[in-house]
DOTOR-43091 format. One record per residue: x, y, z of N, C-alpha, C in turn. Coordinates in steps of 0.001 Angstrom, whole numbers, padded with zeros to 6 digits, always signed. Example, Ala and Ser with C-alpha at 12.3 -4.5 7.8 and 13.67 -1.06 7.14 Angstrom:
BEGIN
+013190-005690+007800+012300-004500+007800+013200-003300+007800/+012850-002250+007080+013670-001060+007140+012900+000030+007870/
//
This chain:
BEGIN
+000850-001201+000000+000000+000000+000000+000877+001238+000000/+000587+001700-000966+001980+003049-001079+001115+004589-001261/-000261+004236-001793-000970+005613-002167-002301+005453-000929/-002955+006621-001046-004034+006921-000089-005011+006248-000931/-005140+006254-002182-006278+005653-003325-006350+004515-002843/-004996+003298-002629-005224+001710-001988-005750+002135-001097/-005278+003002-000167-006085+002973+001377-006963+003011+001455/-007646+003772+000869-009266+003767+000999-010014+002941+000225/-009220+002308-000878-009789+000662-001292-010251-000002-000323/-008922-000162+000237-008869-001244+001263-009388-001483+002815/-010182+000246+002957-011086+000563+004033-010380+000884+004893/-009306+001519+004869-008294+002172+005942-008495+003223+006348/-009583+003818+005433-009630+005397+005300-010206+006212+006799/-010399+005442+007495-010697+005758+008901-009850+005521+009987/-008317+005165+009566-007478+004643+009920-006342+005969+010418/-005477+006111+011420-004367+006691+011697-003668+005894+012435/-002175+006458+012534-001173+005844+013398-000508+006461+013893/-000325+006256+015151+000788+007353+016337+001908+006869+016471/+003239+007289+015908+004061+006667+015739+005018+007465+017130/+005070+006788+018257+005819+007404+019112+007213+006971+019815/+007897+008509+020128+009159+008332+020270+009546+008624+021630/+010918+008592+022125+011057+009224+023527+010997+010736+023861/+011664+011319+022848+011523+012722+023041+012659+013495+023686/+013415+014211+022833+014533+014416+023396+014946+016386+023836/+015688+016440+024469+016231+017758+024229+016605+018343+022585/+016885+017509+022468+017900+017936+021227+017098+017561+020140/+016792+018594+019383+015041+019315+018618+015543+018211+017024/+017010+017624+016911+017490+017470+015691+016980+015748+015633/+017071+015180+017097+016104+013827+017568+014759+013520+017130/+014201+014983+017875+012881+014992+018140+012491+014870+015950/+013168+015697+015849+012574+015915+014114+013184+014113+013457/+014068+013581+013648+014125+012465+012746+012617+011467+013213/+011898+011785+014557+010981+010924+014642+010062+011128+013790/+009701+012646+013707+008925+013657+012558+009103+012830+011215/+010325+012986+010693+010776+012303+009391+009894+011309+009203/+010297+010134+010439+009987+008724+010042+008773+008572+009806/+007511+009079+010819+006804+009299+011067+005971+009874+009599/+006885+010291+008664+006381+011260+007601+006604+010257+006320/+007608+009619+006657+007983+008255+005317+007387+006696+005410/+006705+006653+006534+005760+006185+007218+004225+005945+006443/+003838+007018+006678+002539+007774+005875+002910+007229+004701/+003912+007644+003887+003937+007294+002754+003888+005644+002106/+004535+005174+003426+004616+004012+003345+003341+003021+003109/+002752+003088+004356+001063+002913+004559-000209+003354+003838/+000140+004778+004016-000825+005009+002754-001899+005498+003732/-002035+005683+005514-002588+005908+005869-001702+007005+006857/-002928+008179+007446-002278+009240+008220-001267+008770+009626/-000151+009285+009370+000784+009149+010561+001093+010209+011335/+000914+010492+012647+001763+011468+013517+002364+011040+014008/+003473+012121+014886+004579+011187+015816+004075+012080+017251/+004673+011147+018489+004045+011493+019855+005129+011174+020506/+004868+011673+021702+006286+011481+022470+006017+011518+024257/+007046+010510+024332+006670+010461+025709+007145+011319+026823/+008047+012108+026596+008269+013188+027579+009832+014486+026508/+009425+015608+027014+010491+016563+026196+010226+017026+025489/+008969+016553+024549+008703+017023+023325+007317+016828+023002/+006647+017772+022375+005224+017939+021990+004573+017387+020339/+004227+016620+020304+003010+016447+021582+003103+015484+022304/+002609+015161+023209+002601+014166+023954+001923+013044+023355/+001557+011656+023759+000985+010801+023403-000503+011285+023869/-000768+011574+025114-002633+011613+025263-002635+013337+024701/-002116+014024+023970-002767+014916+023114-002379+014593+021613/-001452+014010+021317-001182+013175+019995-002681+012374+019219/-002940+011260+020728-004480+010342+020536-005356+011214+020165/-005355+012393+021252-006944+013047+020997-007119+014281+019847/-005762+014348+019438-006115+015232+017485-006241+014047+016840/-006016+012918+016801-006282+011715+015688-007535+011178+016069/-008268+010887+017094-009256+010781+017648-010519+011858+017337/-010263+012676+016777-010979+013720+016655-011599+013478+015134/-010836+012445+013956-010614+012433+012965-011068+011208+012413/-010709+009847+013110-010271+008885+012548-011284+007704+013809/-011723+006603+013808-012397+005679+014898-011325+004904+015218/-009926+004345+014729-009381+003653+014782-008161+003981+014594/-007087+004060+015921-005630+004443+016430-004379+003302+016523/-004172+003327+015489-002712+002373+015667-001807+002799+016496/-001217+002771+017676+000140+003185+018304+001530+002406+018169/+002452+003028+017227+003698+001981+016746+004818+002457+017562/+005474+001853+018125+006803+002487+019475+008290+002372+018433/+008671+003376+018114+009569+003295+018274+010922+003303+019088/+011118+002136+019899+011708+001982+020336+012241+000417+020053/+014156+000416+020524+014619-000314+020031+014360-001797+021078/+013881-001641+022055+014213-002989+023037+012734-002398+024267/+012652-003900+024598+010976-003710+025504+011665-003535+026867/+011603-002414+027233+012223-001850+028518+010524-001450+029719/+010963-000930+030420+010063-000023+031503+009054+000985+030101/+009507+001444+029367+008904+002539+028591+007728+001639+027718/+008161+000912+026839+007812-000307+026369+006678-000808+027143/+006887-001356+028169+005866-002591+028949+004586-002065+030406/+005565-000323+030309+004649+000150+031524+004310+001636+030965/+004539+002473+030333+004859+003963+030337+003894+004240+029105/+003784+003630+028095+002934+003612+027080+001926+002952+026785/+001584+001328+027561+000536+001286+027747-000469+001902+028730/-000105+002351+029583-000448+002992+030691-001165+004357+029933/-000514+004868+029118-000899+005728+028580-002274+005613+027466/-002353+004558+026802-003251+004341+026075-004304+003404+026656/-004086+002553+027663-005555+002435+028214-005937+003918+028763/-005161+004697+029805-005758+006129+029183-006375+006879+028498/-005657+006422+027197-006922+006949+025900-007951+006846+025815/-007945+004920+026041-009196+004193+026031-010166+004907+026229/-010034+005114+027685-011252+005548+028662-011604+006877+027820/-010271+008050+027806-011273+009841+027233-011474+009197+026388/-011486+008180+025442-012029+007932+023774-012687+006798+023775/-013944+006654+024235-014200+005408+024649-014872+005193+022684/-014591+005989+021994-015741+005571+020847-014720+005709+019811/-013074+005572+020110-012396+005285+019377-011436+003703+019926/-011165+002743+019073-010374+001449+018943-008729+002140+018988/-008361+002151+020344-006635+002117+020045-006072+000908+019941/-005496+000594+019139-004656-000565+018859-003301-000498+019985/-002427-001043+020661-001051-000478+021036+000009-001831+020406/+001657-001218+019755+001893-002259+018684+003615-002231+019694/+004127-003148+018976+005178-003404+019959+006385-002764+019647/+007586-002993+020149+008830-002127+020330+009132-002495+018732/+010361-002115+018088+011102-002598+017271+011818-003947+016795/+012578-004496+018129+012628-005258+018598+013447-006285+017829/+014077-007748+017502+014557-008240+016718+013757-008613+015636/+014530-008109+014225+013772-008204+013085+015387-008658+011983/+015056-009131+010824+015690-009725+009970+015950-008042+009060/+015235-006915+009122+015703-005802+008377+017190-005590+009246/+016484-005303+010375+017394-004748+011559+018866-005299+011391/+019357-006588+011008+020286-007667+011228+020893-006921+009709/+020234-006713+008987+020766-006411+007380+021262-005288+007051/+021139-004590+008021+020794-002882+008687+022307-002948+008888/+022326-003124+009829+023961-003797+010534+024606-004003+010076/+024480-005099+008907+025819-005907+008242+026077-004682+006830/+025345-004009+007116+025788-002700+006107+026331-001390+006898/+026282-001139+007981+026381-000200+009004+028270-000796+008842/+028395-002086+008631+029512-002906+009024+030665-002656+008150/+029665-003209+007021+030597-003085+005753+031437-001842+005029/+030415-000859+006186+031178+000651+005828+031951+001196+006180/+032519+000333+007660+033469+000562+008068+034467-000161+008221/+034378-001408+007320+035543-002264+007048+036541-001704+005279/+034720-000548+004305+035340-000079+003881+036549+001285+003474/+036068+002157+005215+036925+003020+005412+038194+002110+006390/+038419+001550+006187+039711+000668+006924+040184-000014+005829/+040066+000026+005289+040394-001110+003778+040270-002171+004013/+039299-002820+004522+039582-004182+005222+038733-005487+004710/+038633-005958+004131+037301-007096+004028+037090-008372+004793/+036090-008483+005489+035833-009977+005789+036329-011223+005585/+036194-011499+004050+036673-012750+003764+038265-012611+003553/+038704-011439+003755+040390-011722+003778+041033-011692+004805/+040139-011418+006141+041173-010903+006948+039967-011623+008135/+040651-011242+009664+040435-011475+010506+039315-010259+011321/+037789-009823+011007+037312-008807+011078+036331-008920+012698/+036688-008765+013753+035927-009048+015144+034396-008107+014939/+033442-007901+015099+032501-006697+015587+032055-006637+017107/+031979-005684+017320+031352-005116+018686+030095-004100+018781/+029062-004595+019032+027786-003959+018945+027601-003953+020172/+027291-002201+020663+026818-001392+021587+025974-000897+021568/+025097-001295+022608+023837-000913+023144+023381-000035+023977/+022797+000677+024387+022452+001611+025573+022355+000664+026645/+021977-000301+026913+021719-001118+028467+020944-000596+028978/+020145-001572+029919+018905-001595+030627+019127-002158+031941/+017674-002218+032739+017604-002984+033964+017137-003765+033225/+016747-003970+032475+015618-004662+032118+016395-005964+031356/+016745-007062+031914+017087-008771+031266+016885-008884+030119/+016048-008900+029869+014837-009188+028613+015538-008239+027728/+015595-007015+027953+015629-005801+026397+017340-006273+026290/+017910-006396+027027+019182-006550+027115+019875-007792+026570/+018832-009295+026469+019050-010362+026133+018721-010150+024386/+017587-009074+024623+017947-008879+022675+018877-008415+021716/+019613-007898+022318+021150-007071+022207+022094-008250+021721/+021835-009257+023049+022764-010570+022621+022286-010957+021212/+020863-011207+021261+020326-012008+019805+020782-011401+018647/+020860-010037+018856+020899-009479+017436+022613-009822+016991/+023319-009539+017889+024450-010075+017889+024572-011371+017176/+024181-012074+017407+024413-013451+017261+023749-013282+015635/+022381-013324+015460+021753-012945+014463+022959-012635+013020/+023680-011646+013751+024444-010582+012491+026290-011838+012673/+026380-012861+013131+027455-013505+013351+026925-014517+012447/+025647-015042+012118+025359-016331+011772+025516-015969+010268/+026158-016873+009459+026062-016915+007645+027219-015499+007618/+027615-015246+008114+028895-013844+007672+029725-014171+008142/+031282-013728+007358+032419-014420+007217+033095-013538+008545/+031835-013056+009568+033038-011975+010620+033915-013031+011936/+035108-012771+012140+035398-013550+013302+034965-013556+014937/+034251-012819+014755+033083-012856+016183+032542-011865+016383/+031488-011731+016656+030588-010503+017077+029815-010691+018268/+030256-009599+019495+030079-009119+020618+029189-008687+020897/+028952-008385+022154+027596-007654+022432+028628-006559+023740/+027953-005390+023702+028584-004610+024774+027353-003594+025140/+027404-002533+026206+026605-001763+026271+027564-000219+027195/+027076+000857+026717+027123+002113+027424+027327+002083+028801/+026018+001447+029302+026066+001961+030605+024451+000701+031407/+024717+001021+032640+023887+000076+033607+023976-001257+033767/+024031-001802+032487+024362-003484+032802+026142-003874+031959/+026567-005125+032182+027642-005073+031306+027585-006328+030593/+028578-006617+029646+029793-005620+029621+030106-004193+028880/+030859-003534+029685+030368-001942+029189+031736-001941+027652/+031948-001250+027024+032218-001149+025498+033657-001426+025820/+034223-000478+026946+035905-000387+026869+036198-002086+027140/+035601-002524+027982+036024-003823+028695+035718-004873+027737/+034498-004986+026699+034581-005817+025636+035712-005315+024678/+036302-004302+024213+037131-004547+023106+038321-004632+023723/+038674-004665+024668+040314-005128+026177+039959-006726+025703/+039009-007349+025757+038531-008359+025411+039391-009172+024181/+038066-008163+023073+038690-008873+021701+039897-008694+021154/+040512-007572+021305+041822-007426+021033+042497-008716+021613/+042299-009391+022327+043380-010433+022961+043185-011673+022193/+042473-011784+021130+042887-012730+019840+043407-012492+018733/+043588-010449+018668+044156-010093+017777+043716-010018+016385/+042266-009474+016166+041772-009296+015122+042791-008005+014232/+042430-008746+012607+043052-007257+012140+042238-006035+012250/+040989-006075+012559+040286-004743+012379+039407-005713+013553/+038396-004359+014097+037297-004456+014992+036211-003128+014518/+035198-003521+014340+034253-002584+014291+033299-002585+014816/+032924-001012+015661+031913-000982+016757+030933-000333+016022/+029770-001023+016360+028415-000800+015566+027571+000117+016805/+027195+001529+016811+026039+001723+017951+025224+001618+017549/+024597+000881+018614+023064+000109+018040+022069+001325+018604/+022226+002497+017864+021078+003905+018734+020573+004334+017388/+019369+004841+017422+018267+005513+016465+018856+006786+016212/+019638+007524+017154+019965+009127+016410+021349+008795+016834/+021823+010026+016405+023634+010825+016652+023767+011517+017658/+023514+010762+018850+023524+011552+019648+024320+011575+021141/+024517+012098+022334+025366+012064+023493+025826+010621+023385/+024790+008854+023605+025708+007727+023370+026332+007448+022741/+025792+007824+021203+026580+007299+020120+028320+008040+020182/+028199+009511+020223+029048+010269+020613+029909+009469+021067/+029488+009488+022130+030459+008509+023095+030585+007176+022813/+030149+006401+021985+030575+005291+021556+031505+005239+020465/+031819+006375+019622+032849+006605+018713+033876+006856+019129/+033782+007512+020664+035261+008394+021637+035982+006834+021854/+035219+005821+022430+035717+004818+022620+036338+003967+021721/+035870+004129+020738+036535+003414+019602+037893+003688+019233/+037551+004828+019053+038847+006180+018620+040110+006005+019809/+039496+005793+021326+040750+005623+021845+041135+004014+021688/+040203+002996+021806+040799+001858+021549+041729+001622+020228/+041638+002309+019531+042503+002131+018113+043693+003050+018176/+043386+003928+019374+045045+004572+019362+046224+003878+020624/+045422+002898+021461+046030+002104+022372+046397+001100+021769/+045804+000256+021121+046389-000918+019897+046918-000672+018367/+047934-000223+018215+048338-000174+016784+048252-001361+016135/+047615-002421+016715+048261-003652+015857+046699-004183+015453/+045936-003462+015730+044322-003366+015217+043949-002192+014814/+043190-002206+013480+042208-001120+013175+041363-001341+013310/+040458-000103+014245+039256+000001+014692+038244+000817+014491/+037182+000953+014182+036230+002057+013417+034864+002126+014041/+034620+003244+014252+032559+002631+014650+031865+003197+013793/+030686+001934+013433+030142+002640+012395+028910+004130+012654/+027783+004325+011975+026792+005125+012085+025794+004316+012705/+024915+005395+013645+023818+004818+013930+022817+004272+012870/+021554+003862+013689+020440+003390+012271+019703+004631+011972/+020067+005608+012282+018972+006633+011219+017396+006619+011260/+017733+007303+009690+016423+007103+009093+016373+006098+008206/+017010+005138+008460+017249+004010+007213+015957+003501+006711/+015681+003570+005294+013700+002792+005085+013794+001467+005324/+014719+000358+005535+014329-000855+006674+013758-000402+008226/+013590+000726+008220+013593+000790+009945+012090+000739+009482/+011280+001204+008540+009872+001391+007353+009018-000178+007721/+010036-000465+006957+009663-002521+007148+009569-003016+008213/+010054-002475+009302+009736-003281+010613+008714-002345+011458/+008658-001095+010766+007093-000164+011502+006330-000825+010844/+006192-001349+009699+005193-001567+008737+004666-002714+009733/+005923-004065+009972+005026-005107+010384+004684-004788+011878/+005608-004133+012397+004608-004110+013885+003216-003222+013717/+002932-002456+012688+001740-002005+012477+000674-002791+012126/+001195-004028+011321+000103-004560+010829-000161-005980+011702/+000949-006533+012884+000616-006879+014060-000368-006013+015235/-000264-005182+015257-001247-004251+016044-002207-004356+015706/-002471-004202+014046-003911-003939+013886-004407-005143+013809/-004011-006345+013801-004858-007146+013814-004977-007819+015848/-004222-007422+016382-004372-008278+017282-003604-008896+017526/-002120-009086+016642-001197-010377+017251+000237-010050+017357/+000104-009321+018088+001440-008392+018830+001928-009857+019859/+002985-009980+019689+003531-011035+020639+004647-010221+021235/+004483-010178+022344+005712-009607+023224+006034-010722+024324/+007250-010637+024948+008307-011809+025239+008163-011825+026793/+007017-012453+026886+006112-012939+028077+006793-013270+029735/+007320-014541+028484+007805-015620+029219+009771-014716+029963/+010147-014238+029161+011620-013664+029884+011398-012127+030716/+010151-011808+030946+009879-010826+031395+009579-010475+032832/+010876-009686+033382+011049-009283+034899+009692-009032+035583/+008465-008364+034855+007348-008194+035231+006221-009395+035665/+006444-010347+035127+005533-011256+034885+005999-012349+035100/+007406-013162+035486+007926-014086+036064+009147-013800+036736/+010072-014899+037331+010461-014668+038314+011890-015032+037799/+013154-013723+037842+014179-013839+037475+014736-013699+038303/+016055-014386+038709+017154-013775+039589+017432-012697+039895/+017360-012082+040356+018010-010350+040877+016892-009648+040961/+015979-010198+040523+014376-009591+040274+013231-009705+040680/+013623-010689+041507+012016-010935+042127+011192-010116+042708/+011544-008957+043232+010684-007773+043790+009868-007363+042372/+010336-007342+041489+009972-006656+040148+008006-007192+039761/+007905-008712+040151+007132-009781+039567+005830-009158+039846/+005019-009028+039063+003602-008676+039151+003521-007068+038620/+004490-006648+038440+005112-005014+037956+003849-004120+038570/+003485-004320+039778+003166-002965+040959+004062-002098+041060/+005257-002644+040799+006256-001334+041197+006142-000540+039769/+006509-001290+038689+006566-000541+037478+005612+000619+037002/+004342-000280+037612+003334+000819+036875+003255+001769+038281/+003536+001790+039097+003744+002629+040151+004624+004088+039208/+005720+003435+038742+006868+004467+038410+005874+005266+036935/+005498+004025+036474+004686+005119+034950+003306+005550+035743/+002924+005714+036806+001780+006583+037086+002311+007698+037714/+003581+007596+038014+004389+008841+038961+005032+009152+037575/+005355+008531+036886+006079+009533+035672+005152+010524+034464/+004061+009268+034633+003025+010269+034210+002513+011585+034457/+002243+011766+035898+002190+012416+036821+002945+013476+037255/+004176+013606+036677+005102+014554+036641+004993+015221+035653/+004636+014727+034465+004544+015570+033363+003065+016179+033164/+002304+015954+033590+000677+015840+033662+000653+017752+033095/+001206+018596+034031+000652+019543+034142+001703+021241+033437/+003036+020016+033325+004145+021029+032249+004135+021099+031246/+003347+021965+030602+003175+022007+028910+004024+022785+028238/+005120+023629+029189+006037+024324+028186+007172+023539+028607/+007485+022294+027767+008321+021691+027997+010071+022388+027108/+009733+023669+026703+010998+024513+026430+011272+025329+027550/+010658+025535+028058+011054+026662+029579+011554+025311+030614/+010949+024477+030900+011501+023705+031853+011184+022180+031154/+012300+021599+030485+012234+020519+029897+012465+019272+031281/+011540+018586+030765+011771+017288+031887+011984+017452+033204/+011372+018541+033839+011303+019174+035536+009958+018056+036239/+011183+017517+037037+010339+016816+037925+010566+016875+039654/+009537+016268+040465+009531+017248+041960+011075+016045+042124/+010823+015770+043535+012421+015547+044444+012302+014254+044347/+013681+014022+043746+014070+012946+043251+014371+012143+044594/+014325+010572+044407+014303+009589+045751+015419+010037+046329/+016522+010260+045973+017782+010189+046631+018799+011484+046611/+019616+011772+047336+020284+013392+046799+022234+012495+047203/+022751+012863+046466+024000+011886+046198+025135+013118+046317/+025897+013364+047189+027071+014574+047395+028269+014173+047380/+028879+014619+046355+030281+014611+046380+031220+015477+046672/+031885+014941+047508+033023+016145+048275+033874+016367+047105/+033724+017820+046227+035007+018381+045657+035587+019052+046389/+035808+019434+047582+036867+019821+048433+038377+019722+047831/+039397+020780+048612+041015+020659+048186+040946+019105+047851/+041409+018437+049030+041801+016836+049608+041493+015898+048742/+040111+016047+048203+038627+014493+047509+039352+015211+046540/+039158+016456+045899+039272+016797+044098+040783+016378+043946/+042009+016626+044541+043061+016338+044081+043316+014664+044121/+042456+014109+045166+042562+012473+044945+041786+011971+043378/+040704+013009+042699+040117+012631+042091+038537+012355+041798/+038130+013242+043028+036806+013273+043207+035706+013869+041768/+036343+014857+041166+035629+015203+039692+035286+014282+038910/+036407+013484+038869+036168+012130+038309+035043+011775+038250/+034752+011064+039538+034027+010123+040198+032540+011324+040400/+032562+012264+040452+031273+013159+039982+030989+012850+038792/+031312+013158+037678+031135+013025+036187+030848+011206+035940/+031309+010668+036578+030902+009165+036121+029625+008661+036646/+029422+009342+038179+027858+008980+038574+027065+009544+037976/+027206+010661+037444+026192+011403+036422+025854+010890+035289/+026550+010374+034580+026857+009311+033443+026231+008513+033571/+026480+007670+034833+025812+006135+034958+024235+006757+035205/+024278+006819+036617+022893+007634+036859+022047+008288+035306/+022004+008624+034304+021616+009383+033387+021623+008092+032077/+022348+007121+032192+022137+005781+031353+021009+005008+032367/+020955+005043+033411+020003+004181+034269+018409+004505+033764/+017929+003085+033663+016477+003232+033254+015725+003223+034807/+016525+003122+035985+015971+002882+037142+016551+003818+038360/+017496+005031+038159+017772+005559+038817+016695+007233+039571/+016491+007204+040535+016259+008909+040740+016521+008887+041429/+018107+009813+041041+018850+011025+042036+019440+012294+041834/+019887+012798+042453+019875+014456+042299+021414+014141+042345/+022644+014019+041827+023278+014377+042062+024491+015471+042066/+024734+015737+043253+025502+017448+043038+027092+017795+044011/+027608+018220+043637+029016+018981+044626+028937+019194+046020/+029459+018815+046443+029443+018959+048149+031198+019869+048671/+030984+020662+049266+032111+021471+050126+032514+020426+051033/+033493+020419+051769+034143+019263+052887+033315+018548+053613/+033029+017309+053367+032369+016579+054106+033259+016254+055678/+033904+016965+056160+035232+016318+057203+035904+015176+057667/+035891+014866+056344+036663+012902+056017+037798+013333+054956/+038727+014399+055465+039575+014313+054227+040699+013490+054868/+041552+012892+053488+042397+011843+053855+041381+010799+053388/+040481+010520+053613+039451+009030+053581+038443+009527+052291/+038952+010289+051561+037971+010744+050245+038769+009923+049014/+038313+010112+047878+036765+011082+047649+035549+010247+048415/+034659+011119+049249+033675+011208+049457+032576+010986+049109/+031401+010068+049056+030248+009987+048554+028798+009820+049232/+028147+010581+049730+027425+010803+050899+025876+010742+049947/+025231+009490+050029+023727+009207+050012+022874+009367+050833/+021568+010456+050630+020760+010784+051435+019635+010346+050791/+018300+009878+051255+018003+010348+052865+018496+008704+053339/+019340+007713+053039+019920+006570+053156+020990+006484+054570/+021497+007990+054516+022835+008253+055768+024014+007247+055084/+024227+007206+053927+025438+006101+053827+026328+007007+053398/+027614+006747+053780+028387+007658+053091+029596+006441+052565/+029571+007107+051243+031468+005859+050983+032470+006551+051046/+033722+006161+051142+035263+006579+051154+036015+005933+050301/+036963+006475+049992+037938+006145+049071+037355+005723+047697/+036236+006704+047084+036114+006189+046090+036570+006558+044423/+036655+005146+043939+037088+005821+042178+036146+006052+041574/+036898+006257+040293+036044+006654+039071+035095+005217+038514/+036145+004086+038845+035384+002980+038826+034235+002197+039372/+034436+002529+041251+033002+002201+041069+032317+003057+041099/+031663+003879+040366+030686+004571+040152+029567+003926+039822/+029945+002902+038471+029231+002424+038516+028361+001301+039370/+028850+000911+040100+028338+000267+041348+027433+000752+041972/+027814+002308+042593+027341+002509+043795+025405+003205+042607/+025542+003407+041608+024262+003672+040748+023927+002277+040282/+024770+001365+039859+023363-000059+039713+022877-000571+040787/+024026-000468+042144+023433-001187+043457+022857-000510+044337/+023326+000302+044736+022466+001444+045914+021462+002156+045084/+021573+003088+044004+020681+003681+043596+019338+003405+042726/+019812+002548+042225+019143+001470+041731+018467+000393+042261/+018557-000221+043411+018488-001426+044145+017995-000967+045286/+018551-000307+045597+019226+000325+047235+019386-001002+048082/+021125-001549+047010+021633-002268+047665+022756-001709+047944/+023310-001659+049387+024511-001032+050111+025988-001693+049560/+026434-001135+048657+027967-001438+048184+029142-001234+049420/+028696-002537+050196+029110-002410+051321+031093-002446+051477/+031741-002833+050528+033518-002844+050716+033878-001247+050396/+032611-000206+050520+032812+001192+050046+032721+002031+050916/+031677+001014+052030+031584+002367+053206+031674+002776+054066/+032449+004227+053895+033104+004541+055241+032468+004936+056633/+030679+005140+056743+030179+005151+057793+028632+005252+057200/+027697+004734+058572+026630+005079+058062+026206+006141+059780/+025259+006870+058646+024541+008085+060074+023276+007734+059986/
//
């Protein structure tokens, strides 16, 4: 279906689709959803908008209710790459919402992106482009890949990361392909290619597996760039994100036309919400989850100039102080500021405030890291665990106990 003429053959003509995104600061994000959203339409043959779940206008429940105004029947297609918290709690939540103000319109809700055979083909061209700025080919040489992910709490979105991996290893002449991630779960990017280098590929290429060009990907190229200036005896390259690539088309198309009929299959059975995983069992029955998407909802409910105060929300669970004092900053305490911010800000499960602290009066026993309203404070800490003290305490609020130097 490529023209509006099939569409309304084919009785669509009462038909729209909300094609929604996360929504970003950075207006150059927000517009590639616009794009897709626009090549989309073309695609289908039926009206597309894009909606967004926080940062950017419109929102999803004012997105529904201009298409609702128009149309009896609402497709909602997620773009998103992996079934996280946003995915399984934040957007349906939102459209049984709809339901109810639209009780005399049919919302469909359609699933993440998720592993698809475009996606895998997507890749092995993302690949090939940077084996051809290296001069390098596959079948002649020894070519490793490393595909980086954003990371999750979430098992499940994170176990698809592996698949696709594997997926893009099977029938191609590459000598292994990795899975790594940014931030929250591991293994994080630097520590997989410390990894592959130790079989000594002639080339390695890091694929970011992200929808725009943006702060991760950034930073997933910095990493590359330094891993290839620490190993001369490998060339290393990362390729481009996925864009606006029109395979990304083919896999809206079919999760659209899974939606509309009804046979959206989402991954039941590996899901922290709904059975019982190791590290997770508090998670099971997802009370907590939809707890967090009725409070996240809820935060945004009533800020409509999301340019004057983008993403302002009340007091975050936790307030996290770091002593830059003389003593902590010359041990290295900036550091270890800038990395909890990092981690904390990759976390799909973190809220905390964290900020600079003047002398906590533990110098000598710094850098300093003082969690409130918890009373924990750590000592001697690096840049390294940072990430710790944000997947386990802040995240968990499990006490990274070989860290701390007192509790009040």
């Amino acid at each position: 279906m490529t023209t509006n003429a099939k569409a309304s053959s084919n009785g669509l003509d009462d038909e729209a689709v909300l094609l929604v995104g996360h929504g970003s600061r950075r207006e150059k994000s927000n517009e590639q959803v616009r794009t897709l959203a626009a090549d989309l339409e073309g695609r289908l043959g039926v009206p597309v908008d894009a909606g967004f779940l926080e940062l950017a206008k419109p929102s999803i429940p004012d997105a529904i209710a201009g298409l609702a105004s128009s149309v009896s029947r609402i497709t909602v297609v997620q773009l998103s790459l992996f079934a996280a918290s946003h995915v399984k709690n934040d957007v349906p939540l939102a459209v049984r919402n709809a339901r109810s103000e639209h009780p005399g319109t049919t919302i469909h809700n359609g699933a993440h992106l998720g592993v698809h055979p475009a996606l895998v083909d997507l890749l092995d061209d993302r690949a090939a482009a940077v084996e051809a700025e290296l001069g390098i080919d596959r079948d002649d040489a020894d070519v490793a890949v490393v595909l980086c992910a954003r990371g999750s709490s979430d098992p499940d979105a994170n176990s698809d990361a592996h698949k696709l991996a594997r997926l893009l290893y099977e029938g191609r002449s590459f000598d292994r392909v990795e899975t790594s991630f940014v931030g929250v779960t591991e293994p994080r990017l630097e520590e997989m290619l410390h990894t592959v280098a130790k079989s000594r590929p002639d080339a390695v290429v890091v694929l970011p597996y992200m929808l725009g060009d943006g702060v991760l990907t950034g930073r997933i190229r910095d990493g590359a760039a330094e891993f290839d200036d620490e190993y001369p005896y490998v060339d290393a390259g990362a390729g481009d994100p996925l864009g606006s690539d029109t395979r990304i088309l083919d896999v809206l198309g079919d999760r659209w036309q899974e939606a509309r009929t009804d046979s959206v299959d989402m991954s039941c059975d590996t899901c922290k919400y709904k059975v019982e995983l190791d590290g997770y069992e508090e998670d099971v029955g997802g009370a907590r989850a939809m707890l967090r998407a009725l409070t996240h909802q809820e935060s945004h409910a009533d800020r409509d100039d999301v340019d004057a105060q983008p993403h302002a929300h009340d007091a975050p669970e936790k307030h996290v102080a770091v002593c830059t004092n003389q003593t902590c900053a010359a041990d290295g305490s900036p550091a270890v500021l800038e990395r909890l911010r990092q981690e904390a800000r990759d976390s799909d499960a973190c809220d905390a405030r964290i900020t600079r602290s003047s002398c906590l009066g533990r110098c000598g026993d710094g850098p300093m890291v003082a969690i409130y309203p918890d009373g924990v404070w750590y000592g001697d800490v690096d840049r390294a665990d940072a990430e710790r003290i944000v997947s386990s305490h802040l995240d968990r609020d499990r006490i990274v106990s070989d860290l701390v130097d007192q509790t009040l």
